[in-house]
N, C-alpha and C positions, 0 to 999 in steps of 0.2 A: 803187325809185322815186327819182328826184333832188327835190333838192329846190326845183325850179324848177316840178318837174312838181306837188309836194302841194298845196298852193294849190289848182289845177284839179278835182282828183280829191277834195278837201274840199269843194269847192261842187258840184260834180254829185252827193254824199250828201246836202248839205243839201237842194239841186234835187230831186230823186228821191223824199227823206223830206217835204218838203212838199208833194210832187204827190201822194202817197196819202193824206196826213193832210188835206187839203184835197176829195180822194175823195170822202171819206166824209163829210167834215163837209157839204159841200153838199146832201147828202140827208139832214140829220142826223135829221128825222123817219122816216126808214126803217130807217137804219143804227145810230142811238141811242134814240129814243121808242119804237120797237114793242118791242123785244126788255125797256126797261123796262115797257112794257105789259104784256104777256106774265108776266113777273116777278109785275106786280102784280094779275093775275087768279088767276095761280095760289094767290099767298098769301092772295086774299079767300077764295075758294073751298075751299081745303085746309083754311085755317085757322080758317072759319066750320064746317064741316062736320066738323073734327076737334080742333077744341082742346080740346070737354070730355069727349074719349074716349082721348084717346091720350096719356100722358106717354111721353118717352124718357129724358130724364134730368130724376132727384127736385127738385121745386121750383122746373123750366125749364117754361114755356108752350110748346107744340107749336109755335106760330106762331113764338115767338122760334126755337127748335131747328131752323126748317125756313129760316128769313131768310135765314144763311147760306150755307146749302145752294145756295138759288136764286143768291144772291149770285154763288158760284162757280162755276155751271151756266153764269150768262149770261157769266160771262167768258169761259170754256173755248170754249162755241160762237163768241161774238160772235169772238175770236181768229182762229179757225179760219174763221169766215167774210169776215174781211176779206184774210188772204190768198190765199185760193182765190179769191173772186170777181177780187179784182184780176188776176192773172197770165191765169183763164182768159178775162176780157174781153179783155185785152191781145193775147191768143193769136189769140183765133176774129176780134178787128177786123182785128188784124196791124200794132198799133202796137206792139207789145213791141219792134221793129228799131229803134224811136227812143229805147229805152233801152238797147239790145245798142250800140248805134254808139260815144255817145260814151266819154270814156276814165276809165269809171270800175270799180273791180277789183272780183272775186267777192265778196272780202266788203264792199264799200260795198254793192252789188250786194242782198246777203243781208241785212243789219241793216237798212239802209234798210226793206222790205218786213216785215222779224220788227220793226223796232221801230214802224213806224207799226201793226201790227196787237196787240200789245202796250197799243200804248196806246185802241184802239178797247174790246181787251175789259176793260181796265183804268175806261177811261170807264164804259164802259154797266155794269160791276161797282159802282161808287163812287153811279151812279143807280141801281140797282137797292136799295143798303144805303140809301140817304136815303130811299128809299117804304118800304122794310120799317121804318124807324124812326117809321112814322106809325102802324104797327098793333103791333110790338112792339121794345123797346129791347133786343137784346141784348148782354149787358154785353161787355166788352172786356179781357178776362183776360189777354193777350200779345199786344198790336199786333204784334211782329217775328215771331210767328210767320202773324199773318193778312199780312201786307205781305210774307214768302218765300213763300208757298205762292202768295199770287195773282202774284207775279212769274213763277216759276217754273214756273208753272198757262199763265198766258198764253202764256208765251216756247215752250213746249210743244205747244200747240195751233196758234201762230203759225206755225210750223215744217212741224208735219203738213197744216194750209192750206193753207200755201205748196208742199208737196210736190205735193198735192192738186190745184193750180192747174196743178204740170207737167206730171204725170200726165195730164191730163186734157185729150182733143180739144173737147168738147164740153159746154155745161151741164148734158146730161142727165147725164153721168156725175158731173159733183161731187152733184145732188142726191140720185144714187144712193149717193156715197161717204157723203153726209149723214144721209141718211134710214136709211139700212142698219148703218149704223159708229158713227158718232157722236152719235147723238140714242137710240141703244138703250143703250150707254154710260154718257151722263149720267145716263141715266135709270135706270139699276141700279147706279148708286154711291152708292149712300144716300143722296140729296137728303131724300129722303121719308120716311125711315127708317133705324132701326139696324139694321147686316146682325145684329145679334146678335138680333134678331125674326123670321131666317129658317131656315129647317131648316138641318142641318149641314153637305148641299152646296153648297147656294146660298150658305151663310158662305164655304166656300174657294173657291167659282168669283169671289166680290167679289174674291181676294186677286192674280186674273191680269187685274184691271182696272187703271190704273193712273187713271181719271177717281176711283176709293171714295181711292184713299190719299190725292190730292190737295185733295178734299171734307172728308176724315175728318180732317187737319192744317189747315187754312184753320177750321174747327169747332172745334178744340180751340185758336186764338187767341182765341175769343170766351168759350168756357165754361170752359175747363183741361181740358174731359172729351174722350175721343175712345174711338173701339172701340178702336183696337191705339192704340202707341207712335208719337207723334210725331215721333221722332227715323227710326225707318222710314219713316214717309211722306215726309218730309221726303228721304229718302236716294234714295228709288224716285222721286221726283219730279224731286230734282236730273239724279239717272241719265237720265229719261225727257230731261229736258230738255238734257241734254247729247248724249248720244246721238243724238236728232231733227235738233239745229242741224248738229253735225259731219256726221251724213248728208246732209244737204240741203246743207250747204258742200260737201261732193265732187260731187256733183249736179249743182249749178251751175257747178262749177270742170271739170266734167267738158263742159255743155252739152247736160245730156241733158232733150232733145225744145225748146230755147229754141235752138239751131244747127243748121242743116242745112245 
C-alpha cells in the first residue's frame, strides 16, 4: 500500500469501527441493559435460593463465586452476538456491498467488526460486575489475569460471531447456531458451579469446552483459586483465540459467502 493510499484505508477502519460501535450503542437498551438484566436476575435468583447451601470455595459466598462466572458468560455471548447479528443483517438487507466497495483491506475489514464486538461484550461484562457488586464484592486477587481472560474471552467469541454472521443465509440459522452451540456451552462451563462437583465424566468432558477454561482463569483473577492451573486456561484461551481470528482472516481474505 503507498503511502498516499494509508491515510484512506485508516479512515475507512475508523468509518467502519464507528459504524458498528454506533450499532449497537443506538439500541443500547437491547444490546446493553437486557443482557445486564439478565445477569442480574440470575444472581438474585441463584444466589437467594443457593447462598446458604452451597459453598465452592472455604470462606467465599456462592453469590460472590458465581458474580464472575456471570460476569464472563455475558461477555462471551454478548461478543458473539454482536458480530453475528451485524454481518447477517448486512447480508439478508444486502448492504454488506457498501462495505465490500470501498478500499479498505481484509484485515481493516476483520478488526473493525472483532474490535467493535470486543468492546460490546467488554461493556455489557464491566455492567454486569458493577450490579454483582451490589449484592456481593468479590475481592480482586490478580486484575491482569481477569483483564487477559476477558480480552482474550471476547476476542474469541468475536471471531466465532463473526464466522457465524458468514456462515449464515438467514436469522434462523444463527439462532439455531446460538441456541444449540453456544448457550449449552456457557452454560456447562461452570458459571454455576465447580466441575470438581461433578462425576468423573462430566469432569473430563468440561476439559473439550474451551468457554470452563476461560470462566475457570477470569475466576481465579478475583479469588487466586481455580479447578486446574491458570496458566492452562490461559494458554487454551490464547490458542482458542488465535486460531479463530487467523481462520476467520483467510475467510475473509478468501470471500467466502461475502463475494459472489
Amino acid at each position: 500500500m503507498s503511502l498516499a493510499a494509508r491515510p484512506v484505508a485508516l479512515s475507512g477502519f475508523r468509518t467502519l469501527l464507528a459504524k458498528e460501535l454506533l450499532r449497537f450503542w443506538r439500541v443500547s437498551a437491547q444490546t446493553l441493559g437486557a443482557p445486564i438484566l439478565t445477569a442480574l436476575l440470575y444472581l438474585m435468583i441463584f444466589g437467594h435460593v443457593l447462598e446458604d447451601h452451597v459453598e465452592i470455595y472455604e470462606g467465599i459466598a456462592y453469590t460472590a463465586f458465581l458474580a464472575p462466572g456471570l460476569v464472563m458468560m455475558s461477555v462471551l455471548q454478548n461478543a458473539f452476538a454482536n458480530g453475528s447479528s451485524s454481518l447477517i443483517q448486512s447480508k439478508v438487507t444486502g448492504n454488506l456491498v457498501f462495505v465490500l466497495l470501498p478500499p479498505i483491506s481484509h484485515f481493516e475489514f476483520l478488526s473493525a467488526y472483532l474490535l467493535a464486538s470486543m468492546l460490546r461484550g467488554l461493556v455489557v461484562g464491566a455492567g454486569v460486575l458493577l450490579v454483582a457488586w451490589l449484592f456481593a464484592a468479590p475481592p480482586l486477587s490478580a486484575p491482569a489475569w481477569i483483564i487477559a481472560f476477558a480480552v482474550l474471552g471476547s476476542a474469541f467469541m468475536g471471531a466465532v460471531g463473526m464466522f457465524a454472521g458468514l456462515w449464515a443465509e438467514k436469522f434462523d440459522q444463527i439462532a439455531a447456531f446460538q441456541n444449540f452451540f453456544i448457550l449449552p456451552a456457557t452454560f456447562l462451563s461452570g458459571v454455576f458451579y465447580s466441575i470438581h462437583s461433578l462425576p468423573e465424566f462430566w469432569q473430563k468432558m468440561s476439559h473439550f469446552n474451551p468457554f470452563f477454561f476461560m470462566i475457570d482463569g477470569f475466576r481465579h483473577g478475583f479469588f487466586g483459586q481455580s479447578d486446574i492451573s491458570p496458566w492452562l486456561s490461559l494458554a487454551v484461551s490464547g490458542g482458542c483465540a488465535v486460531v479463530s481470528i487467523g481462520a476467520l482472516y483467510a475467510l475473509i481474505a478468501g470471500g467466502y459467502k461475502i463475494r459472489h
